[in-house]
Each structure stands twice: as C-alpha cells, then as structure tokens.
C-alpha positions in Angstrom: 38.8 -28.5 -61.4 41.2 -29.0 -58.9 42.7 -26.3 -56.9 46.4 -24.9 -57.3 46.8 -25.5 -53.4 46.0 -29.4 -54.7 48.4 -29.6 -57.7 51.7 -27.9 -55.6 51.2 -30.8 -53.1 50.7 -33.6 -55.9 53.8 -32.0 -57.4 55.2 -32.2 -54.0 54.2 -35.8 -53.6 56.1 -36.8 -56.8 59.2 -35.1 -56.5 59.8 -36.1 -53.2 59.1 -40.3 -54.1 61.5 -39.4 -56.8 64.3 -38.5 -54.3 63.7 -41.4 -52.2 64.5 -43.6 -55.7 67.3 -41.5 -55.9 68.4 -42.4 -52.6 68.0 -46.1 -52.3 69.7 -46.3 -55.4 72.3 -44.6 -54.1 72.4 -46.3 -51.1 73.0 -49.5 -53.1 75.6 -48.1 -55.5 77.1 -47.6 -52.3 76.9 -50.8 -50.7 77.8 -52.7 -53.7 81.0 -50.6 -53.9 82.4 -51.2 -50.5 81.2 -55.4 -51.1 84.8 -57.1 -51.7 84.5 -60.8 -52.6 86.7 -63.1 -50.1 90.0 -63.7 -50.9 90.7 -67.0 -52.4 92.1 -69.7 -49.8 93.7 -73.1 -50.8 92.7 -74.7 -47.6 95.5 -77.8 -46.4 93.0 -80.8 -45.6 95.5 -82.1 -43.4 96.5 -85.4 -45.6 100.0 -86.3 -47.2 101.9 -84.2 -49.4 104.6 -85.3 -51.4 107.8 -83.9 -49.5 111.3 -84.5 -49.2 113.5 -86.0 -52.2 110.5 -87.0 -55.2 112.0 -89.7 -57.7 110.5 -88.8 -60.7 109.8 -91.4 -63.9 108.7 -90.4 -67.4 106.5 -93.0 -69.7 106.9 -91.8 -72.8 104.0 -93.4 -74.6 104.7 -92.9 -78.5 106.8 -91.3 -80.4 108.7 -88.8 -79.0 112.4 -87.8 -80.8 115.1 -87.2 -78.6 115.0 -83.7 -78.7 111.7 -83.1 -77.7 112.3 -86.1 -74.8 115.2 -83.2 -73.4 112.9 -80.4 -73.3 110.9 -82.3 -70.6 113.7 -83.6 -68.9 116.2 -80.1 -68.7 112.4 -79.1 -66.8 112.4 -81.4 -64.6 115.9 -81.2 -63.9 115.7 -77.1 -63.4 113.1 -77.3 -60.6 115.8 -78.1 -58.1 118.9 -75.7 -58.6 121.6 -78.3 -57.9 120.8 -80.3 -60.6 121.0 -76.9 -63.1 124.0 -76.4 -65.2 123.3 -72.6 -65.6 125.7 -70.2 -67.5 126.6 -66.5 -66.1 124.1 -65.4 -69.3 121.1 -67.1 -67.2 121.7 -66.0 -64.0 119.7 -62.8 -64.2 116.7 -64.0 -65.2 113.9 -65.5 -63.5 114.7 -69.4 -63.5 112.7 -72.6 -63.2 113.4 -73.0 -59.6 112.0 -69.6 -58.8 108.9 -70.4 -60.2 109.0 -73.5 -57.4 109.4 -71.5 -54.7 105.5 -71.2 -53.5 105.4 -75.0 -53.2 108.0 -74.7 -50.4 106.0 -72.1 -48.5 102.9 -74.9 -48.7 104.9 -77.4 -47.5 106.6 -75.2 -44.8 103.2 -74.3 -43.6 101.9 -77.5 -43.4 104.9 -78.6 -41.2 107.0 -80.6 -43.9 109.8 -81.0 -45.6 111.0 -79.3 -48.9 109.9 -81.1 -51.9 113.4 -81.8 -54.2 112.4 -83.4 -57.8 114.9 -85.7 -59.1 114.3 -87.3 -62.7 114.9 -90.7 -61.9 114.3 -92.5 -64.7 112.7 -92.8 -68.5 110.8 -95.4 -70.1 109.7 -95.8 -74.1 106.9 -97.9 -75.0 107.0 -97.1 -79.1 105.4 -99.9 -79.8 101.5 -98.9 -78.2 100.8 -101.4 -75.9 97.8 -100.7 -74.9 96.8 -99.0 -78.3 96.3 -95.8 -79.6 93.2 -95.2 -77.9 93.2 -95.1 -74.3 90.6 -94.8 -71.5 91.4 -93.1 -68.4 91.8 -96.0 -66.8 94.4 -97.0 -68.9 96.5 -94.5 -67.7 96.8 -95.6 -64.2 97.7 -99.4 -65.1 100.8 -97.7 -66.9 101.9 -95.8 -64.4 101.5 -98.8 -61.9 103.9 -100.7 -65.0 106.4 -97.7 -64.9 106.4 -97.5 -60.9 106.4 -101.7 -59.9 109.5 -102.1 -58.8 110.1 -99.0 -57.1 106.8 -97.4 -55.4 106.3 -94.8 -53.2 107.3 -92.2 -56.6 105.5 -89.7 -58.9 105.1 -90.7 -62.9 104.7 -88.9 -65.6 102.9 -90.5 -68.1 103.4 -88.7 -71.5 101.5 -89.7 -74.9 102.3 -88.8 -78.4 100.2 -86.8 -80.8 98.8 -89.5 -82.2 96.9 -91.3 -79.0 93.5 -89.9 -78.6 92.6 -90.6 -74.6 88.9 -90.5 -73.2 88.2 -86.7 -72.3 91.3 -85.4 -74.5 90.6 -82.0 -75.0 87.0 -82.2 -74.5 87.2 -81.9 -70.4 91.3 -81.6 -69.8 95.2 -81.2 -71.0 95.9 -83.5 -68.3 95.5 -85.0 -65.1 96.9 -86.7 -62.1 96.3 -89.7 -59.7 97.2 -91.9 -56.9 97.2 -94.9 -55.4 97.5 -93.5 -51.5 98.2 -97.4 -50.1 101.7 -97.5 -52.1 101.9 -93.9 -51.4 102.4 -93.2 -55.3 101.2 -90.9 -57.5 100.8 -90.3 -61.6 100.0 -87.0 -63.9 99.2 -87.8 -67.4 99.9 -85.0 -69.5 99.5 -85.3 -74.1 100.2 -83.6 -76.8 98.2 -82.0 -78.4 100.0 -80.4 -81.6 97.5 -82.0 -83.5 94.6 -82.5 -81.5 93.9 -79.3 -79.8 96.3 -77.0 -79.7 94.1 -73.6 -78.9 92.7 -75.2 -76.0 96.2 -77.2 -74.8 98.8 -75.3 -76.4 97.4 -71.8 -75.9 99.3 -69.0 -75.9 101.5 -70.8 -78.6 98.6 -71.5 -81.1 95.2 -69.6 -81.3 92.5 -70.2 -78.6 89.5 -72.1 -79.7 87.4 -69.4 -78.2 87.9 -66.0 -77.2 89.3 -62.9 -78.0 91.8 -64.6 -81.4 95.2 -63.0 -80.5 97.9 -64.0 -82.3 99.9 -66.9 -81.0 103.0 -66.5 -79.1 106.8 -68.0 -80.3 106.9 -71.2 -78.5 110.4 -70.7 -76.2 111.5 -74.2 -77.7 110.2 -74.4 -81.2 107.6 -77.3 -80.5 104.4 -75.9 -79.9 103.0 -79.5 -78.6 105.9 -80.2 -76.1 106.0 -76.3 -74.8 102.0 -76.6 -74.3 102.9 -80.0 -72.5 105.5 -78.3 -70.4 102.4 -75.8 -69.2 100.5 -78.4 -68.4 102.6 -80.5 -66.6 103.8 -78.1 -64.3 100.4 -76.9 -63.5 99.6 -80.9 -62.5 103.0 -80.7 -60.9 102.3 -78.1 -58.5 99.0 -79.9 -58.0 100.4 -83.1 -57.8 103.0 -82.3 -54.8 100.2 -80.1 -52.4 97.1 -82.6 -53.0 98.4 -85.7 -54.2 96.2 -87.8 -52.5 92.9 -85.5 -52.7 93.5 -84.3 -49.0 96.3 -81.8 -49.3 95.9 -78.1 -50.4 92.7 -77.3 -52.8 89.7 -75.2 -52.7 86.1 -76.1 -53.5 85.4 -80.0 -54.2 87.7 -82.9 -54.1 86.5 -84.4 -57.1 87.0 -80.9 -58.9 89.7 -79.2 -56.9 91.1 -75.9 -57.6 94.8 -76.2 -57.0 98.3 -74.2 -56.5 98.3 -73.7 -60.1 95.2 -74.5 -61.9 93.9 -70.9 -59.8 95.7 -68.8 -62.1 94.8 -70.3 -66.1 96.1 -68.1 -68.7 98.4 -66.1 -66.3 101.9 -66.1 -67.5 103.2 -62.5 -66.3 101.7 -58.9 -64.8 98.9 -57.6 -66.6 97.8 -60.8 -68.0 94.3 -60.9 -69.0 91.7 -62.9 -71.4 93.3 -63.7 -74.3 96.9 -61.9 -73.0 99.0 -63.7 -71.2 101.1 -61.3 -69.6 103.9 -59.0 -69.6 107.2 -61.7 -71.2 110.3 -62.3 -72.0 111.4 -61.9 -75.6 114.0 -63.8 -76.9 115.8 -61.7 -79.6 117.4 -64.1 -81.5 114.1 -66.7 -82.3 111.3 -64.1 -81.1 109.7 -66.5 -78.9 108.0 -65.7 -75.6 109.3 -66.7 -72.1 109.4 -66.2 -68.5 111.6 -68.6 -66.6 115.5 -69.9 -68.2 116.5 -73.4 -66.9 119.2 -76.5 -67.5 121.3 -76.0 -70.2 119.9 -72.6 -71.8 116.7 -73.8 -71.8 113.7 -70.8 -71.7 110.2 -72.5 -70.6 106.7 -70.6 -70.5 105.4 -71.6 -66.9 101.9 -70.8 -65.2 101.7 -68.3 -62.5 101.3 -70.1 -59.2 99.0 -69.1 -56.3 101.0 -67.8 -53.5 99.8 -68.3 -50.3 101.4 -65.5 -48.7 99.4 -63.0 -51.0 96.1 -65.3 -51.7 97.0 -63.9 -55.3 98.2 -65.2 -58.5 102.1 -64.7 -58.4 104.0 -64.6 -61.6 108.0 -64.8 -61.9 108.1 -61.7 -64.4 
C-alpha cells in the first residue's frame, strides 16, 4: 500500500496541474478579450471617380405608371438641395441630401470635386426590345443605347416586374458598370414586387430567411419601387466612389465592398438582423422612414459608411 506521505504529494501533483488549466485558460479569456478586429477601411485605389455636375438618364425598361416613374425621379432630384422644392413641414427632418453627405467627404479626400446629380433625362422602351428575359450583357448594350449621344454620364437602367434578368435575385438587386474609355457608367436596378421581394424589397416584405419580422409600411405605397429606391442608392453611392473598379472599395475588385453595400440591413441606430433600425413613423399611412425629399416625398435609404468614423452612419 502506498504511504500517506505518497498520496498528499499525488494529491499535490493534481491540484496544482489543475491550477495551471485554470490559468492558461484564463490567460486566454484574457487575451481574446483585449483582441479588437481592425476597423473597416474603404481604401481609394487612386482611379476616377465620378465628380463634379453627374447628368443622370433613366431607361425605364417596361411598364412603369407615371406615378411610380416620380418616386424615382423626386430621389434623384433630392440628392442635391437646389433642385428640392421642400416645405417648412420638411425642414426638420433628416433629408435626402443629408444622407449624400459622406460621398463628399470621399471625394474631398481623394482631392476632387463635389459630386452634384442632375436627372437629365428619361427614356421608355414599353415595347421590350430586347425581350423579357435579359442577360447581363444585355444590360450594358442598353445603357450604351440610352447614353450614345451624350457620353461621359451615369444611367440608370430600370426593368419592370415582369423581366426576369440572369442572376435576378439569385446573386443580386442590382448592379453597376462602366465603360472607362467613354468615361461612362450604368447601375441596373429591377423590381422585384413579384419576383423577390424578401430578399430585394426587405424591410417592406418578409425576408426569405431569417428571423420573420413583420414587414415595414413602404414610405410610398409601392413596395417594388421603395425596395428599388434602396437599391439604387446603395449602387449610387457605389457607383460615384468606384465607378471604374479603381476608386474606393475594400476586399476584391471583382466583389467589392463599397460606401454603401458595408452596411446591408442598416436603416437607423440599433439596427440589427432582421430590425432595421430606430425610424420614422409616418402618422397618417404608418409607413416607415428616415430621410423626406422633393415634393413631400419620405424615402427609406441605407446607412452609408462614413469614413470619418470607419462606421456605419445612419441619418436617424
């Protein structure tokens, strides 16, 4: 049998391995505690961006009525205050234009001008001309059509519900292109009322997956067009700080993170998966909102990565 002298050591022995456990556990709780991930950086790849005065053109490919063609437009048209016919009502909330404002502090760091949108023009092709099921390619030989005789501008090329387009809601709500030689650029954007509208339209309809919050009030009764509107200035931000592929992004060219595409879902403070934020309510339709524009108009727009912060910044 072994002596007492021999079990108090073998005791010994164990507790004492047991509080070196203890220790480089806690040694590791530690260091994983005081580990903070780098911040996010959009670097600027030194190419073009798309500054000064930006001559916008819509395609609207489809169907579109006239009122759902003006919720687009009184967007485009709020981005730069001039242009806003704003009543003493709007003038205390967060507006269109403020949203904008990051995409001057880009521009100002990379040593250019101010971007200023101006809707230039609009163009209907009702009748499908290239059918109603497009390749991506497609898209870009329509925007070359819409830009021809005046290039060197951005277009916006906007399909109906009823177009079905190669990756539609299987890989994106949009995208945007260039052709750097004539120094233009396109965003195609669609809707997708009928389509997809949890993965394009979210937070007006249900998400596809995830946590299945109920949908917000769109701000403009159209849950397609104020899902495009989301989506078109997230590929508007985009589109003015890396047109070309060589402007602002992080991670790979072909797959770039950009000024707004950092921050999906985020609408206002305490957004999170499936919540998109702290909003506006509007008391008389009960739709949600966060920035007021042309002619009364209340838009649901993406919180934009500010630079200054390296955060997600939201307008409310």
């Amino acid at each position: 049998m072994a002596s007492s002298q021999s079990i108090k050591t073998a005791l010994l022995l164990v507790v004492l391995v047991h509080l070196s456990f203890a220790n480089l556990c806690y040694g590791a709780r530690r260091l994983t505690a005081l580990y903070q991930p780098p911040p996010m950086v959009l670097a600027y790849h030194m190419g073009a961006l798309l500054e000064g005065e930006l001559p916008v053109s819509i395609l609207w490919y489809g169907k579109f009525t006239p009122a759902q063609k003006s919720i687009v437009a009184d967007f485009l048209v709020s981005l730069t205050p001039q242009q806003q016919k704003l009543s003493s009502s709007t003038l205390t909330a967060p507006s269109v234009s403020q949203w904008w404002k990051p995409i001057e502090t880009y521009m100002k760091d990379a040593g250019k001008k101010g971007t200023r949108i101006v809707l230039s023009d609009q163009i209907t092709d009702e009748s499908y001309s290239m059918g109603k099921t497009l390749k991506r390619s497609q898209i870009s030989q329509l925007a070359q059509k819409a830009s021809s005789k005046q290039p060197g501008r951005l277009v916006l090329v906007l399909t109906a519900k009823d177009v079905a387009l190669e990756g539609f809601c299987m890989s994106s709500c949009g995208f945007h292109g260039s052709d750097s030689k004539k120094k233009s650029a396109f965003i195609w954007v669609g809707n997708s009322e009928t389509q997809c509208p949890g993965q394009c339209a979210w937070p007006f309809h249900q998400p596809i997956y995830g946590p299945q919050t109920p949908p917000l009030g769109a701000p403009n009764g159209d849950v397609g067009l104020d899902g495009m509107v989301i989506n078109i200035a997230t590929l508007l931000a985009g589109t003015v700080t890396n047109p070309f592929g060589n402007g602002y992004f992080q991670g790979s060219a072909d797959a770039p993170v950009e000024a707004a595409s950092a921050c999906p879902g985020v609408y206002g403070k305490g957004a999170y998966q499936g919540y998109a934020g702290d909003l506006l309510l509007d008391p008389s339709t009960g739709a949600s909102y966060n920035a007021q524009g042309a002619n009364g108009r209340k838009y649901l727009l993406p919180a934009m990565f500010d630079p200054c912060t390296s955060s997600c910044s939201t307008i409310v």
